[in-house]
N, C-alpha and C positions, 0 to 999 in steps of 0.2 A: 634398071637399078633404082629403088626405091632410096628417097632421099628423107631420113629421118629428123626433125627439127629437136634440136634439145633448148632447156632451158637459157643454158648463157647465147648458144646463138641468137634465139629468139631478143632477149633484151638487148645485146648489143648490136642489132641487125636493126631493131627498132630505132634504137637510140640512132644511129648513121643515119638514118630515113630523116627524124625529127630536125637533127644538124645540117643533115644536108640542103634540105627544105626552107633551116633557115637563112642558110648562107645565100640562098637564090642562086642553087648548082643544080644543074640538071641530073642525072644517070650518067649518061653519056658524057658531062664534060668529067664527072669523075669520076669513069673509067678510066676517059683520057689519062690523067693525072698517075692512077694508082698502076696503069699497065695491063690493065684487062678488057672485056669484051663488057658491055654494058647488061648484058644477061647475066654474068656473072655479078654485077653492083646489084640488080633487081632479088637475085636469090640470096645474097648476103641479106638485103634488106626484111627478106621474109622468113630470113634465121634456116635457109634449108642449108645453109655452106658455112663454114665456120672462118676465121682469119688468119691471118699470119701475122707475125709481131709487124716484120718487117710494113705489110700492107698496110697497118694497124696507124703506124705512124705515117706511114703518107698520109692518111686520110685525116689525119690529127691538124696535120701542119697544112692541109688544104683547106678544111671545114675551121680551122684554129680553135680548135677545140682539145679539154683535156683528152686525156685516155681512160680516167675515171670517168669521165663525163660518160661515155662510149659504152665502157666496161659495165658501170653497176644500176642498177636498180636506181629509178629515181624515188623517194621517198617524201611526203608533203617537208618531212623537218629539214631535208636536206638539198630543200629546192635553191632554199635563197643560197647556200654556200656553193651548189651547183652552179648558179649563173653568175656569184663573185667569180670563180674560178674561171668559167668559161670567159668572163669578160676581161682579165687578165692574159687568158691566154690568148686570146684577139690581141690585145698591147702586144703584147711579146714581137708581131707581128710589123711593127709600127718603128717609122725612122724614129731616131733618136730625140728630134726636133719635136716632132708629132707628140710621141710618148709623155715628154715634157709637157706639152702643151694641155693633153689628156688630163694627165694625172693633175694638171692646178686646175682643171675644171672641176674635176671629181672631188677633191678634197676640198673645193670653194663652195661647191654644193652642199656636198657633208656638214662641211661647217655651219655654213647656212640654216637646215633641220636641224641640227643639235643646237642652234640657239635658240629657235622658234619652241623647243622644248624645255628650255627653263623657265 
């Protein structure tokens, strides 16, 4: 049986590859994760298998990443709002305490560039 790649697999097969790569997950730890066999993580990755919702979010909430991130096309204008998002949904991930702590770094920095620009 001939295994035919279409376009949306292709990007979002991709997109799991680049996420997963960053997370420093191998294949295998997430197959572990999502309940499958590691050849099945390799042929998602090269867009020959398509996903399931359900699979879609495991690998969201292991890789913490969105599902737009996953799903669309990455685009030069929509890189930077790509890695806001991405980087929020890592928070998301985060004790309450941590989060806290995150966000007054983030917004200390911020403020920091925005005043070096007036």
């Amino acid at each position: 049986m001939e295994r035919r790649k279409n376009e949306s697999n292709t990007t979002i097969g991709k997109n799991i590859k680049v996420a997963r790569e960053s997370a420093g997950i191998t294949q295998e730890k997430l197959a572990e994760k999502v309940g499958v066999n590691p050849k099945s993580i390799s042929a998602l990755e090269r867009g020959e298998r398509g996903i399931s919702y359900t699979k879609l979010r495991i690998i969201c909430e292991t890789l913490a990443v969105t599902s737009d991130s996953l799903i669309f096309e990455k685009s030069y204008k929509s890189e930077k709002n790509w890695r806001i998002e991405n980087a929020f949904a890592m928070a998301n991930y985060l004790k309450p305490e941590d989060f806290e702590h995150a966000m007054f770094a983030i917004e200390t920095l911020l403020k920091g560039y925005l005043k070096r620009r007036e």
